[in-house]
C-alpha positions, 0 to 999 in steps of 0.5 A, a space after each residue: 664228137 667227130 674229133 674224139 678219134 684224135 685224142 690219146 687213147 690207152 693201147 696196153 696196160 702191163 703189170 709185173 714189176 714188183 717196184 716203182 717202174 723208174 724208166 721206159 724206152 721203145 726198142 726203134 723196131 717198135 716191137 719191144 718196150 724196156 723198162 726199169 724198175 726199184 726191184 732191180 730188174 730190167 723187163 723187155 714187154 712185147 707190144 703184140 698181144 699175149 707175147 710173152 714178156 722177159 724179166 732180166 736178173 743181173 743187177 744187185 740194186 734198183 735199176 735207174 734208167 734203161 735204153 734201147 741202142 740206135 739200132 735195137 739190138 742192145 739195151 742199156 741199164 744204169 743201176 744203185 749197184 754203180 754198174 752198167 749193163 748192156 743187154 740182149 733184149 731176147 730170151 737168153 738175157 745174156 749181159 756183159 757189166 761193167 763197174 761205171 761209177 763209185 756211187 748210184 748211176 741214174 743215167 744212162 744214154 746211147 749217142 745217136 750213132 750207137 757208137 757212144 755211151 753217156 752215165 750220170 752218176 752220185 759221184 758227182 760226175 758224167 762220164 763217156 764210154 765206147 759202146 765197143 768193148 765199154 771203153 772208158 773216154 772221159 769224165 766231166 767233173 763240174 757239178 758239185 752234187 749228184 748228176 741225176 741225168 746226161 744226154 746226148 744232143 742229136 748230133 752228138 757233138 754236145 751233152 746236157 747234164 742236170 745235178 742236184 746243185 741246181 744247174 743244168 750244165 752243157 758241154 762241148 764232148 770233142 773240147 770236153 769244157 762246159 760251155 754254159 751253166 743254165 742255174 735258174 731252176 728254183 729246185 732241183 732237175 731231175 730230168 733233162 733232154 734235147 728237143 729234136 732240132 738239137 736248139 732247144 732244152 728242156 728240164 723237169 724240176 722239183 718246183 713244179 715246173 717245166 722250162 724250156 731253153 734255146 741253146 744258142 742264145 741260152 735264154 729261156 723261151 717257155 716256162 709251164 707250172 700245170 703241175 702240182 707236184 715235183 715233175 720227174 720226166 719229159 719226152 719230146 715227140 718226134 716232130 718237136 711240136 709237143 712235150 710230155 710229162 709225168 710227175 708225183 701228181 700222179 698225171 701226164 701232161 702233153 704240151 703243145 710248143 708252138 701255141 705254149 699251151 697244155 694240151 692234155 691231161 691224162 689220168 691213168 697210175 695210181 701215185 706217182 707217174 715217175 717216167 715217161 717216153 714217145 716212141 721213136 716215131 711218135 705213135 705211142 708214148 709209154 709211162 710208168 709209176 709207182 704203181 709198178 704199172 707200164 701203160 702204153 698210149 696211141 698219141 692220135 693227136 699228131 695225126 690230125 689237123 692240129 690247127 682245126 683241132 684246136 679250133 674244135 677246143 676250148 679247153 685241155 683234154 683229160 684222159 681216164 686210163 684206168 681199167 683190168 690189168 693182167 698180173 698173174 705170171 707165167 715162167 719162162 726158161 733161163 734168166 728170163 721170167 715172162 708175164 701176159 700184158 691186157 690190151 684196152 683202147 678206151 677214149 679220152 673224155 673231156 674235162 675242165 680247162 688248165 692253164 700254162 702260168 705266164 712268163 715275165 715278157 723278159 724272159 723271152 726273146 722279142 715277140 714271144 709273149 704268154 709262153 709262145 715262141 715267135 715266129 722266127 723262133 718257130 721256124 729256127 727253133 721248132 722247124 730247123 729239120 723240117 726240110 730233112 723230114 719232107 724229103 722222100 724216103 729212099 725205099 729198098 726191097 724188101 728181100 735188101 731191107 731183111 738181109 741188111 737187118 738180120 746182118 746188123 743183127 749178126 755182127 751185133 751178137 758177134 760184138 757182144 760175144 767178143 766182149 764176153 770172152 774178152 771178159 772171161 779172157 781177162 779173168 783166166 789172165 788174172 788167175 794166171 797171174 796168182 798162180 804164178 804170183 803164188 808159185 814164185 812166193 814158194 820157189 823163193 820160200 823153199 830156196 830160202 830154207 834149203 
């Protein structure tokens, strides 16, 4: 059929976890993918074909959560060991650590000017830090149970947090308060995120379901049960208009949030599909599961006439991503262990009809009805950036764009090596320290027995 190049199709298929993979970002150069993993280890996955891919040894415990910084040049790893990491996605692996928390950290995110870093942690608490030397700035201590995760909202002036206590807290990061507390989630969040506008919310819970929040009004406006079992990530794409999904059923979802209806649904891991993202600009979307297998899709379907697409179906889309996979490792020098990736790009086939569950009229502000947003909720909730994205880009030569980057690149590397001898600084401190500690314990020692 001639809209068949419009659905999502599977562009790479990679094995070398050993684990379940917990979580997956795209480096924003689009080169790269990080992954996370209960083996302990951080791998960065090259997204051409046959490059190598780096296995990064540093952490004691499962990895949580891994991101990509703004720019690309560093990654951050949040670990059971309650550490943080920051690394360089190159062949060396070089890291510098810190200890973040006093229980697991299961989160870890980059505020969009790369200047901040937000943890969520077992101790019950989120905490802000400067990416620069990994300065602590402060705790938000309200929840009364394990945070599983904290983002920051695109501006970078709030932070949303979801806990085992049931509820979703949003904060204020100048005032450090918590503005509102969302506590309608029949189980537990584990996973929470901004829409791209910085409106809207959306959680992923250990009931089945899907809901998503305006923020200003603190109402719920769509709420999806096409899940039958705990959901434990989402991912907006870029444009705000869809929202993905995985959970323990061992499928992904895509959710289309202007018209509240699922989309998709895309068969692919074997057991759980524990993490999903969309790359920073829509094209591809990555997963992981319990089967300790990454898949990398082409999204497809953002590029088309979404209406007469619709108009073309009457019912969801399923997508079968099974096939080879490459698991036979190579080795690399240093700390870096590399594995070959398997590339398919197989077609979705059609199946049967899924429904989105309705929504009580009352939970929606006038007109949404059935899990669809109004009109004037389309356009402040869905489309408030509409006019940032239609202006024309501002184009640099090339020979600028390239000494810019390998600039950004360098002070970015410098940055990094000033924090290690920083750190290797404080350690020779502390030694001096005992020296002299241990030297004036014998001064006094000997004085005392002459």
């Amino acid at each position: 059929m001639a809209f068949m190049q419009d659905d999502p199709s599977l562009e790479r298929h990679f094995k070398g976890h050993r684990d379940t993979v917990t979580s997956v970002d795209f480096n924003p150069n689009m080169k790269q993918i990080a992954t996370g993993s209960m083996d302990s280890c951080l791998m960065i996955w090259n997204m051409k074909p046959q490059m190598r891919a780096y296995r990064f040894v540093g952490h004691k415990d499962a990895v949580m959560s891994v991101q990509f910084s703004p720019s690309g040049h560093l990654v951050a790893s949040a670990s059971r060991d309650k550490t943080v990491r920051l690394w360089v996605p190159s062949v060396k692996g070089e890291s510098t650590v810190f200890k973040a928390h006093t229980g697991t950290v299961r989160s870890v995110h980059f505020s969009s000017d790369g200047q901040s870093l937000v943890t969520a942690s077992d101790d019950k608490t989120v905490k802000v830090w400067t990416v620069h030397r990994q300065k602590f700035l402060f705790s938000l201590n309200q929840h009364i149970n394990w945070v599983r995760c904290a983002k920051f909202s695109p501006d970078g002036r709030l932070i949303v947090s979801a806990s085992d206590d049931k509820t979703i807290k949003l904060w204020d990061k100048a005032s450090r308060e918590c503005i509102y507390s969302f506590c309608e989630h029949g189980g537990f969040v584990n996973y929470v995120d901004f829409h791209p506008s910085g409106t809207c919310i959306a959680a992923a819970g250990t009931d089945n379901t899907v809901k998503v929040w305006d923020i200003r009004m603190n109402k719920l406006l769509q709420h999806y049960q096409v899940h039958n079992a705990v959901v434990n990530s989402l991912s907006f794409h870029p444009s705000g208009n869809y929202l993905i999904t995985a959970s323990n059923d061992s499928t992904l979802k895509i959710l289309d949030l202007l018209e509240g209806r699922l989309l998709y649904t895309l068969h692919g891991h074997q057991g759980p599909a524990t993490c999903v993202a969309f790359s920073r600009n829509g094209q591809f979307f990555a997963s992981g599961g319990s089967d300790e297998q990454v898949m990398v899709w082409k999204t497809n379907f953002d590029a088309a006439d979404y209406r007469d697409l619709l108009r073309n179906k009457d019912h969801a889309t399923s997508v079968n991503g099974s096939g080879p996979t490459s698991d036979d490792p190579s080795l690399q020098h240093g700390s870096a262990k590399s594995h070959h990736e398997e590339g398919m790009g197989k077609h979705a086939s059609k199946t049967s009809r899924a429904e989105v569950m309705e929504v009580p009229e009352s939970h929606f502000d006038e007109p949404a009805r059935r899990g669809k947003l109004s009109k004037t909720q389309k356009t402040k909730c869905i489309h408030e950036d509409r006019s940032n994205q239609q202006q024309p880009e501002v184009t640099f030569p090339p020979a600028v764009t390239n000494a810019l980057e390998h600039i950004v690149s360098q002070l970015d590397v410098l940055t990094q090596t000033v924090a290690i001898l920083e750190h290797r600084l404080s350690l020779t401190e502390d030694k001096l320290r005992d020296c002299l500690d241990n030297q004036q314990k014998i001064t006094l020692l000997v004085s005392s027995r002459d």
